[in-house]
C-alpha positions in Angstrom: 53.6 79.7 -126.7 56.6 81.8 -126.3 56.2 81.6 -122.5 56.2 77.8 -123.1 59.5 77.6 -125.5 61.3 79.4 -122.7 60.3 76.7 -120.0 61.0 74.2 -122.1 64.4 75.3 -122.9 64.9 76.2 -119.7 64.8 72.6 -118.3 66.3 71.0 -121.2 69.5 73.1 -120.5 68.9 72.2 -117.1 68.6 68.3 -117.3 70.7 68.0 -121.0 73.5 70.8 -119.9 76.3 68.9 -122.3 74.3 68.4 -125.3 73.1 72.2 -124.7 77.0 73.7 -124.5 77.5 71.2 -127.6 74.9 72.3 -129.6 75.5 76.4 -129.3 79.6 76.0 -129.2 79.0 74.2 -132.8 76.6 76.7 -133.9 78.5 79.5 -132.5 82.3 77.9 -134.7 79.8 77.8 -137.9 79.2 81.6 -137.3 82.5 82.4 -137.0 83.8 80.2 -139.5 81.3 81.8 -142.6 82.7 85.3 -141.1 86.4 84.0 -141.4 85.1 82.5 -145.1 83.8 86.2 -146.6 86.8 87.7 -145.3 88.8 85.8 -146.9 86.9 86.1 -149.8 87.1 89.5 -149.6 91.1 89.4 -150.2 91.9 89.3 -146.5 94.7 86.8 -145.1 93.4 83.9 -143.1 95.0 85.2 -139.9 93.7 88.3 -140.1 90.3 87.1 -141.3 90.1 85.0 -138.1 91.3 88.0 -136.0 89.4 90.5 -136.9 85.5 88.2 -137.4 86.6 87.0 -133.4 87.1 90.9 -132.7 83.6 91.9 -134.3 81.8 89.1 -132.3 83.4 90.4 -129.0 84.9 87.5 -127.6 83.6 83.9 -127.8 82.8 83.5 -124.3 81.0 86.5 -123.6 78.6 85.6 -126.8 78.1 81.9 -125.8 76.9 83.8 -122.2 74.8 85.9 -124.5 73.4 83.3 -126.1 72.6 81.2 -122.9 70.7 84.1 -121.6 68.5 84.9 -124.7 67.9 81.5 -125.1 67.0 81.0 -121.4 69.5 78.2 -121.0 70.8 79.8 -117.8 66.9 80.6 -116.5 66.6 77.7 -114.2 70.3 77.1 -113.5 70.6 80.9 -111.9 66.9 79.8 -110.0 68.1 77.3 -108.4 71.4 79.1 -107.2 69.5 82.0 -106.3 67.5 79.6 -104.5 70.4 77.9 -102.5 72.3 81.4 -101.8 69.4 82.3 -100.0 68.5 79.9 -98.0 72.5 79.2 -96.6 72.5 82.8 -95.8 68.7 82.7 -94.1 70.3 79.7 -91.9 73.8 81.9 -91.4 71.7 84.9 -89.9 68.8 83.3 -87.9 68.2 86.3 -85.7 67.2 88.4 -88.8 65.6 86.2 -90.3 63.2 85.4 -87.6 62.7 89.3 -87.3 62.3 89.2 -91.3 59.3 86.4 -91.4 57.7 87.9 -88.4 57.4 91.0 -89.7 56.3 89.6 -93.2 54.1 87.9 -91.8 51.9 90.5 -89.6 52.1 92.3 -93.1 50.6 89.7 -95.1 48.0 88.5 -92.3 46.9 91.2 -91.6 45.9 92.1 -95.6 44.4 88.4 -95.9 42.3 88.5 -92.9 40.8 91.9 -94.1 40.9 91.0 -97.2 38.9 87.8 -96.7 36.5 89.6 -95.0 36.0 92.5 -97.5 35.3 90.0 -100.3 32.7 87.9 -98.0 30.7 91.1 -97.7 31.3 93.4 -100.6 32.6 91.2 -102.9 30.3 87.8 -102.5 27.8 87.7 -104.7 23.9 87.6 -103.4 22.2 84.0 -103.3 19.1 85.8 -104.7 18.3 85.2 -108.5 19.3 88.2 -110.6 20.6 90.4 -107.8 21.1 92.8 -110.3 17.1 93.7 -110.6 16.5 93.4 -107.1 15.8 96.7 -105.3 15.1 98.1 -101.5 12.5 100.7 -101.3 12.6 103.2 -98.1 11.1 106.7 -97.6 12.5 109.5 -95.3 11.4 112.4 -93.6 14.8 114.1 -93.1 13.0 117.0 -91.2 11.8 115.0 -88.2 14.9 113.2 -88.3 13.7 110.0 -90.1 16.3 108.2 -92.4 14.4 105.0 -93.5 10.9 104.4 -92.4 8.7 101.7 -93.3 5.8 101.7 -95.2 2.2 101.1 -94.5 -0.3 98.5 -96.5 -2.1 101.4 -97.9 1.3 102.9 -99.6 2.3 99.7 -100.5 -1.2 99.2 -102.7 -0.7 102.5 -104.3 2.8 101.4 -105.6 1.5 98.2 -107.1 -1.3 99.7 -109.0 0.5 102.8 -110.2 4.6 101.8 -110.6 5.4 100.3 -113.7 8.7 100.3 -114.0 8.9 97.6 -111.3 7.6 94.2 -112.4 6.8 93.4 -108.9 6.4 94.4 -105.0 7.5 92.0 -102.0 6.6 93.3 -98.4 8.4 91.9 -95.0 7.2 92.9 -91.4 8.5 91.9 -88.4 6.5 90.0 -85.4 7.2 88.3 -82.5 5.8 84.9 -82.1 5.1 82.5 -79.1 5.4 78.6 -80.8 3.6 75.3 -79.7 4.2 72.3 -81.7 7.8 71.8 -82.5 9.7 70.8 -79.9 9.6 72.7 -76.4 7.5 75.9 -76.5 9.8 78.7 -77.5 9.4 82.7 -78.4 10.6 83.0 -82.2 11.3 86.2 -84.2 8.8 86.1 -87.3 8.6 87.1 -90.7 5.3 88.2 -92.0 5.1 88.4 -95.4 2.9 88.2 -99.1 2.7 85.5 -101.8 5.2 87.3 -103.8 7.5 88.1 -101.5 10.2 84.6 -102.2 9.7 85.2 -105.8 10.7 88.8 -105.7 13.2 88.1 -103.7 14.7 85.1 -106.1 14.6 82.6 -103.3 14.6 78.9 -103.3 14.0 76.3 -100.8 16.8 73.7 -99.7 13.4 71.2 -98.6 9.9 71.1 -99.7 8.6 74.5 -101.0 8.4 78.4 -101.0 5.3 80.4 -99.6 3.9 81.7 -103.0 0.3 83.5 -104.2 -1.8 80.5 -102.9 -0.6 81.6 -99.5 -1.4 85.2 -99.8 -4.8 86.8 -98.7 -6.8 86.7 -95.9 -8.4 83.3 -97.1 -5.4 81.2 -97.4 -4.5 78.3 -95.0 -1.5 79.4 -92.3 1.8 78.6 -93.6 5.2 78.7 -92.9 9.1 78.5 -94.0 11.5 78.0 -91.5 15.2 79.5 -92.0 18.3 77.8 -92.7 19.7 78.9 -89.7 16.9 77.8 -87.1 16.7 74.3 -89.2 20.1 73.8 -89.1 21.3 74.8 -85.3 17.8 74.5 -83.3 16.2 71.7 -85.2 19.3 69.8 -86.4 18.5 69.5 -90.0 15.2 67.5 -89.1 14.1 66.7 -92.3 10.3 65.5 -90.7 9.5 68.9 -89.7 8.1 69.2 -93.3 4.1 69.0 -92.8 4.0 69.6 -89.3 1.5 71.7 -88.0 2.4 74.5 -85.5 0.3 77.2 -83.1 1.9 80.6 -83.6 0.5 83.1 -80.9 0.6 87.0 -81.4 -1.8 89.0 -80.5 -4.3 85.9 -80.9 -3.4 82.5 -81.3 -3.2 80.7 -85.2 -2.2 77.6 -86.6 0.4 77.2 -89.4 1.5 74.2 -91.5 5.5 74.1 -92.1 5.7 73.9 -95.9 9.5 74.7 -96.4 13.1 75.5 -95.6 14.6 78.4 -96.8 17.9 78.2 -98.6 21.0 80.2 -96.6 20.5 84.2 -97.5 21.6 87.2 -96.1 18.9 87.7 -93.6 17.9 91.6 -94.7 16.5 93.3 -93.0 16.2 91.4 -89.6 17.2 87.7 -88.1 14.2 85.4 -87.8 13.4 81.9 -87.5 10.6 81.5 -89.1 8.2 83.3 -92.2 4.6 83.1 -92.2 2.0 84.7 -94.4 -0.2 87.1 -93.2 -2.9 84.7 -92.0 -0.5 83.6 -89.2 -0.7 87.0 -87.5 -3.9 88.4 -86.3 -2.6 92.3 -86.5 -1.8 92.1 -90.1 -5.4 91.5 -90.7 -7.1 93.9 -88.4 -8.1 97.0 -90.1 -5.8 99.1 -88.7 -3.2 97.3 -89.9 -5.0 97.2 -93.7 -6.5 100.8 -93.6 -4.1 102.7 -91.8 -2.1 104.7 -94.1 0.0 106.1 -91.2 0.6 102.6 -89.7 3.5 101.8 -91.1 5.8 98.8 -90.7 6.4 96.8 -93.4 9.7 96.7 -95.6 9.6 97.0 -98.8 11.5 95.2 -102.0 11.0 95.5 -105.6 12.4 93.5 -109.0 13.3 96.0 -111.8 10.8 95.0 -115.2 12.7 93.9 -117.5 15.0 96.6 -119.3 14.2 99.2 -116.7 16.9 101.5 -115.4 17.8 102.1 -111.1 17.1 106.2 -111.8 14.3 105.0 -114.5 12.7 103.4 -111.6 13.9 106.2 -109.1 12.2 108.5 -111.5 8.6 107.1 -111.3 8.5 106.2 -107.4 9.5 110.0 -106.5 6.3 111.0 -108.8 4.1 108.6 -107.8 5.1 109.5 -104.2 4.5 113.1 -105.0 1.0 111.7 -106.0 0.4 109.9 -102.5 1.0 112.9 -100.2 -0.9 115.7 -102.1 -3.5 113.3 -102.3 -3.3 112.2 -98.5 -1.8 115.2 -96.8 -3.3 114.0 -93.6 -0.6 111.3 -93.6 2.1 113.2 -94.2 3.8 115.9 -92.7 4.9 118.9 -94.1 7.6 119.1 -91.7 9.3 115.9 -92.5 10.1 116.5 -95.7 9.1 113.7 -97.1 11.0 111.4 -99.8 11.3 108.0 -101.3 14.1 106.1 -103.0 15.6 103.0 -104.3 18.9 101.1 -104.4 20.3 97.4 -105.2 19.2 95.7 -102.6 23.1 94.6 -102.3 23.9 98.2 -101.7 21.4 98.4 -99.0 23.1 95.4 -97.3 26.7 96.4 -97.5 25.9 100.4 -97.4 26.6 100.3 -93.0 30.0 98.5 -92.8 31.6 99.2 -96.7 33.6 102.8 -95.3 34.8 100.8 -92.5 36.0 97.8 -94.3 37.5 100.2 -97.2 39.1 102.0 -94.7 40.6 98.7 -92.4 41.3 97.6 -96.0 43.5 100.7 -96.3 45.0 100.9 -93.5 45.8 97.0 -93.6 47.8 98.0 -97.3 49.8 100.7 -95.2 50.9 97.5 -92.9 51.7 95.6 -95.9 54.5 98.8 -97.2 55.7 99.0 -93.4 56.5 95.6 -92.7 58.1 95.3 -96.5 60.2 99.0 -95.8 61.1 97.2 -92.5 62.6 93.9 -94.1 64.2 96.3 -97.1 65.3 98.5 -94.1 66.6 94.9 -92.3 68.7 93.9 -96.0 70.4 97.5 -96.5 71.7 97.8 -92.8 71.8 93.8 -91.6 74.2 91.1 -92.5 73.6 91.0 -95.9 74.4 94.6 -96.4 78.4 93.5 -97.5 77.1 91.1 -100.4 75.2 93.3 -102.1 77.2 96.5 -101.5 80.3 93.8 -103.2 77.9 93.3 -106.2 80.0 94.7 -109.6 78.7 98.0 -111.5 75.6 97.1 -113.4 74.8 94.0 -111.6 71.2 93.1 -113.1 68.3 94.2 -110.2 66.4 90.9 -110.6 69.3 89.2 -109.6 70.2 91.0 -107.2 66.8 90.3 -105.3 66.8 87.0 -106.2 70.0 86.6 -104.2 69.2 88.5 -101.3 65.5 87.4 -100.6 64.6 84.0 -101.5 61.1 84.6 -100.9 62.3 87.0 -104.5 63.6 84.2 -106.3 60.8 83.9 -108.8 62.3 87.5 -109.8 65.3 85.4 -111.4 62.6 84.0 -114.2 62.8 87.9 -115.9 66.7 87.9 -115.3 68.8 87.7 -118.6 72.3 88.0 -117.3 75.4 85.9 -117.0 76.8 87.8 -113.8 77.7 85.2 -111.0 78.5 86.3 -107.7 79.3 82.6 -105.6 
């Protein structure tokens, strides 16, 4: 409200300036009046009275001024001059200022166009439903050099039927796909993936539906989502694609019915067009594929149970793991070193390009103080250099940058003084 009173009065002294001065010169001869009155009272001659009350408030003029300022009469008035000084002296000297705004302005694009990017990739929040519970699982072997490796289907079943601390698992493999049916015969990057993979990954579709549990298993019909991305640039948003049924060959040929479109996502861990269950792909249901412990490829996600801790969750994997390889120590090696572990799934994404940005980010702020010490450099030594050296003792800051940088002037809104230097 206060912020409000003075941007009222601020325009009231600025479109009613007479009835303003009116007002606080009547209200200013009432004050001094009722001084003059108790002096006199007091057993002091009228002359003196008046004398020595116009002494004690220090000069009529300099309170009115006072007043004007407290009251934010002068606010708007002392903007708009600011304003104008500014800009005549901007048009006087149009060498510097062209050097000024260029320099300003590498500043200031440079920190927007990092800045833009930072926040679209650490800063933009996931697509997926409750980002916050969503988790990337990868184990290492640090001793043969190994920093994320996948993890096979028999790992993947020991994790569901022992973790508890995640409510549920969603696997992703990668396969390469030749495609018949849609369009001219093309090579596609695939998805392969479980029933519970879109729900785990709090998904949606943009058209018709999700793959979910009836698609999962070795019985199910083939089905597949297509990605935003492929819809959108290779099919041009065909909305009849929606039913169709398509032959996806690798490693043995399979039909597959497209069922959905997948909403735009970050597309972690790889770029494909389309994602099938595990029916669509031959290898995923050959025994090596479902037996092998050591034939690992599949990525692994996780959603946190509800009221479950990141380190509670840590906690159990890293002794359930401990579990898998004393029981299997066929499939791992001692060497390697073996360990597993968890993070947001956001984490995961940014974890490769967040020290860069931070640092471009950085370095882009260091700009920003180079190009501003440049233009302060430009003020103190250019043409403006007599104006403000001319500016009396005790001249108020605000209004001093006001004057000489226009860009500033918003600076006169905390000024509060009746200086003018026209």
């Amino acid at each position: 409200m206060r912020l409000l009173a003075k941007i009222s009065h601020g325009f009231r002294s600025l479109f009613l300036r007479e009835i303003v001065n009116v007002e606080l010169n009547e209200e200013l001869r009432f004050h001094l009046e009722r001084e003059v009155q108790e002096r006199v009272a007091g057993g002091m001659r009228p002359m003196e009275a008046r004398r020595a009350a116009v002494l004690d408030f220090g000069g009529l003029e300099s309170v009115r001024e006072e007043c004007k300022d407290m009251r934010n009469v002068n606010l708007i008035s002392n903007l708009i001059r600011d304003v104008g000084f500014g800009v005549r002296m901007l048009r006087k000297n149009l060498g510097f200022t062209t050097i000024a705004l260029l320099t300003l302005a590498l500043g200031i694009g440079a920190n927007a166009a990092i800045f833009s990017l930072v926040r679209g990739v650490l800063l933009r929040p996931l697509v997926n439903r409750d980002e916050n519970r969503l988790i990337y699982i990868r184990q290492s072997a640090k001793g043969l050099g190994v920093e994320n490796a996948t993890f096979s289907v028999p790992e993947l079943q020991d994790m569901r039927s022992s973790v508890k601390t995640i409510s549920e698992f969603g696997d992703f493999s990668v396969m390469g796909f030749s495609m018949v049916g849609l369009g001219e015969p093309r090579v596609v990057r695939g998805g392969v993936v479980g029933g519970s993979y879109f729900e785990v990954m709090g998904l949606r579709p943009v058209l018709g539906r999700l793959l979910d549990m009836r698609d999962d298993g070795p019985n199910a019909a083939g089905a597949m989502v297509l990605t935003h991305r492929f819809w959108t640039t290779v099919l041009k948003s065909d909305p009849s694609v929606i039913g169709k049924t398509v032959r996806l060959d690798s490693l043995g040929a399979r039909g597959a019915t497209i069922v959905g479109v997948l909403e735009p996502s970050d597309p972690y861990p790889a770029q494909t067009e389309i994602i099938a269950n595990v029916v669509c792909s031959p290898h995923h249901l050959s025994a090596t594929m479902v037996t092998g412990r050591v034939h690992r490829m599949t990525e692994l996600f996780g959603r946190l149970a509800p009221g479950v801790t990141l380190e509670q969750a840590r906690a159990e994997l890293t002794s359930v793991y401990t579990t898998m390889v004393k029981d299997h120590p066929e499939a791992y090696s001692k060497k390697g070193d073996g360990r597993i572990d968890a993070r947001l799934l956001r984490d995961e994404i940014t974890s490769r390009a967040r020290t860069i940005l931070l640092v471009l980010l950085g370095a882009s702020g260091l700009v920003f103080i180079i190009a501003c010490s440049n233009v302060a450099n430009l003020i103190a030594r250019g043409p403006w250099s007599p104006y403000w050296r001319a500016m009396p003792l005790g001249f108020p800051s605000a209004r001093l940058i006001s004057r000489l940088t226009p860009a500033c002037s918003g600076s006169a809104l905390a000024s509060r003084s009746s200086h003018r230097f026209c």
